[in-house]
N, C-alpha and C positions, 0 to 999 in steps of 0.2 A: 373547115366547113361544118365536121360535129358536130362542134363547140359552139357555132353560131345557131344550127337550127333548136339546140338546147333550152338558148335562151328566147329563142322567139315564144313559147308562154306567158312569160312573164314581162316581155317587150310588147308585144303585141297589143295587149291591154291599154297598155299604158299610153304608147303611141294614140292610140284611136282615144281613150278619153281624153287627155293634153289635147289631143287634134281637135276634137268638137269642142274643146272651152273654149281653147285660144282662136278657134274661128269664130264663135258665137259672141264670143267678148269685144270681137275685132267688130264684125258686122254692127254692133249695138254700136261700139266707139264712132262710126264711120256713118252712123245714121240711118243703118239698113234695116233695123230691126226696133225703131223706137216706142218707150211705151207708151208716149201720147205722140200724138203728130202722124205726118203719111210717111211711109220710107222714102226716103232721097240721100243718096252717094253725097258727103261732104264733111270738111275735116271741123266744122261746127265745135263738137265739142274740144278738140285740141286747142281751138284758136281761144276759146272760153278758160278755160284750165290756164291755157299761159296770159292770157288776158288778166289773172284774177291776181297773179302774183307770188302764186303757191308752188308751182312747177318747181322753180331752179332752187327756190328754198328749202322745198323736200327732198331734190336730188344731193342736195349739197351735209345735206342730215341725214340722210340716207348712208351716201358712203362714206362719209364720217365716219360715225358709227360702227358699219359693221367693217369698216376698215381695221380702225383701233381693238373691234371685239376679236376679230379677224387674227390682230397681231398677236396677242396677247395666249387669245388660244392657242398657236402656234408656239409658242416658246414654252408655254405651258407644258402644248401637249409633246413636245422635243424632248423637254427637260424628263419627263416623265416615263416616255418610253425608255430614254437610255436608262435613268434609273431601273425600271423594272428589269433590263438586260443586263447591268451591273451585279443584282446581288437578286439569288433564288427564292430563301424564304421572304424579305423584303420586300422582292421585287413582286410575286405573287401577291401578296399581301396588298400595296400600293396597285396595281392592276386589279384586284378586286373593288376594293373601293371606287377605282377611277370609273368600274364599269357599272357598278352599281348607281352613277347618278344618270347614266345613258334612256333608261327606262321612266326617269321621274318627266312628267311636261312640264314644257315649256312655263305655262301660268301656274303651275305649281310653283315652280321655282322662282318666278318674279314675284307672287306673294311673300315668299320665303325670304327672297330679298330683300324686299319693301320694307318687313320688318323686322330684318335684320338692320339693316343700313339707315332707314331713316330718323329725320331730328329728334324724335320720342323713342326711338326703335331698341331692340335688345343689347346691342353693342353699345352706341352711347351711354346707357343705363349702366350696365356691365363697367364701365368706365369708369362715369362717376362723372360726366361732363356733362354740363349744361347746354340748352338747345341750341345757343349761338356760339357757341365753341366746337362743335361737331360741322362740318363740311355737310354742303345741299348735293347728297349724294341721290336723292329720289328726287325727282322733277327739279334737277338743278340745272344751271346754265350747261353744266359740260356733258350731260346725260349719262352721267358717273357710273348709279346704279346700272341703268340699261349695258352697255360696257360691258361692266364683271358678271351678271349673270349671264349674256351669251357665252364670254370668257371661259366661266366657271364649266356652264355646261358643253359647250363644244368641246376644248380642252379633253374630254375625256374620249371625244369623239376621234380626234387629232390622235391621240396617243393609241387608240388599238390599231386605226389604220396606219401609222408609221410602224409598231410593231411587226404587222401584219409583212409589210414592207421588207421588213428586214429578217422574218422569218428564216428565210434562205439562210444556210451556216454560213456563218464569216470569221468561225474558228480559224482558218488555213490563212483567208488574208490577212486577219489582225497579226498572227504569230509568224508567219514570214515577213511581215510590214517591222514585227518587232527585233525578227532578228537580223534585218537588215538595218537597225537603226535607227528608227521612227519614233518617237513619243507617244504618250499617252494621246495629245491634242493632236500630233502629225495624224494619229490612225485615225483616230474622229471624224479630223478633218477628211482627210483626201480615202475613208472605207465608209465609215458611216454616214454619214450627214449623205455624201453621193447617192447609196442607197434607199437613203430615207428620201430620199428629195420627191420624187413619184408622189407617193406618201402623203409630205408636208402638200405638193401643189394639190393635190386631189381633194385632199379631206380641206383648204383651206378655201380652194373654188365655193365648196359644196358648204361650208361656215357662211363665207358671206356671201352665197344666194339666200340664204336661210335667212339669214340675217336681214336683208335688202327686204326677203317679202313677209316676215312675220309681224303680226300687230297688235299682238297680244301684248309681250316684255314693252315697247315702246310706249306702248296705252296706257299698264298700268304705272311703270316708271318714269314716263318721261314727260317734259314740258308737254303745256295745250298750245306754245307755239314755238317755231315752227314744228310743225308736222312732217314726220317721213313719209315717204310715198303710201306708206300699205295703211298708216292711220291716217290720210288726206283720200285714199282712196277708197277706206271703209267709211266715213262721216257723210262723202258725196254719194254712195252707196246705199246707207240706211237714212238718208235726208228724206222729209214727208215731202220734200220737192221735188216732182218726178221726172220735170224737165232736167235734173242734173245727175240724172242717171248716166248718160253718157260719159257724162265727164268723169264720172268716178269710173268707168270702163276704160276711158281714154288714159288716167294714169297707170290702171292695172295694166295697160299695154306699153306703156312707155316702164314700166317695172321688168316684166317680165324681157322687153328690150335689153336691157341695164344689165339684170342677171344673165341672157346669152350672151350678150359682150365677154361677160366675166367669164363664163363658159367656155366660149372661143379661146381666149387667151390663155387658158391653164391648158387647153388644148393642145394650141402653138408651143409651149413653154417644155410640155411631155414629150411633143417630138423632137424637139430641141434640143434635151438634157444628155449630158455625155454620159456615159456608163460610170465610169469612174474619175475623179479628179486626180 
């Protein structure tokens, strides 16, 4: 009970601002609050939105996306923690670094990409390849770029909270695990990876919400069509047409929908998880 009234400073805030967006974002979606016309209760702009044809194509780019960036940062940041647990100076060494890209933003790092990666970009050059021999990694069919820079920067994200995870000594189970006979990959398997698992689901929830609602990496890397939710819902947003206010509210709430799903289920998945395999 401490521990909870603790964190009520730093909850409390937070609750009550989320509270008044995601009411006033709802009320705007739903007609209550619009900025031309009389207020009137109606799912108007939903039916506009999925009428348009843009809906199911940005959901579907959407978790695409931060699906793949999702995966990737994960095994990344797996890979990475056990490394750092494996070897001291090494490992200190690689966790420094990993931590050091945690502070750089987000549109810092997708310029950084853009011209690292694209057809003109520093690596091709570096190469020695020509622009049609290099892969449409910036605004390409498979949204390449967008991808590796979540990858890139999550990943490091991934890697101190699995550490964090595994904090706890596992001196005594590794070395009774070992001298009952175990392998290197048996302890892995059935001490680490268990412990880490909390970890992995936590930090990988909280990857692809991030992912799902940011607009920046997909703006500056990615195709003009289709659009993920948070760049269909930023363009209907800043449009000089102010009837389509709504409807850029209408998908920020079918967004922020999408990411509690994902929410819920890393949830379900934590109370789920066995202690040890």
């Amino acid at each position: 009970m401490r521990a909870r009234l603790l964190l009520l400073p730093a909850v409390v805030p937070v609750v009550v601002v989320l509270g008044a967006t995601l009411a006033l974002g709802g009320a705007q979606s739903l007609g209550l609050m619009p900025v031309v016309g009389e207020p009137a209760l109606n799912l108007r702009a939903y039916r506009a939105v999925v009428a348009s044809g843009d809906l199911w194509p940005a959901i579907t780019v959407s978790v695409t996306v931060a699906g793949a960036a999702t995966a990737l940062a994960l095994a990344v940041g797996l890979a990475t923690a056990l490394a750092v647990r494996a070897s001291r100076v090494g490992g200190r060494i690689l966790g420094a670094l990993a931590a050091s890209t945690i502070p750089i933003p987000h549109v810092v790092g997708a310029a950084a990409i853009g011209l690292l990666l694209a057809d003109t970009g520093w690596l091709p050059r570096l190469l020695g390849l020509d622009e049609g021999a290099w892969p449409a990694l910036v605004a390409g069919p498979w949204w390449g770029a967008v991808v590796l820079e979540y990858a890139w920067k999550e990943s490091a994200f991934v890697a101190l909270v699995v550490l964090a995870s595994l904090a706890a000594d596992t001196g005594e189970l590794m070395d009774t695990a070992a001298v009952l006979g175990a392998g290197r990959w048996a302890r892995a398997r059935h001490i680490l990876l268990p412990l880490a698992l909390p970890g992995l689901v936590t930090a990988g929830a909280i990857s692809f919400i991030y992912a799902v609602g940011s607009f920046e990496v997909p703006w500056l890397l990615g195709r003009s069509s289709p659009e993920p939710l948070s760049v269909l819902a930023y363009r209907l947003f800043t449009s000089t047409d102010l009837t389509v206010r709504p409807q850029a509210l209408a998908v920020a709430v079918v967004t922020v929908a999408l990411s509690a799903a994902i929410g819920l289920a890393a949830l379900g998945l934590l109370r789920r998880r066995p202690v040890l395999a």
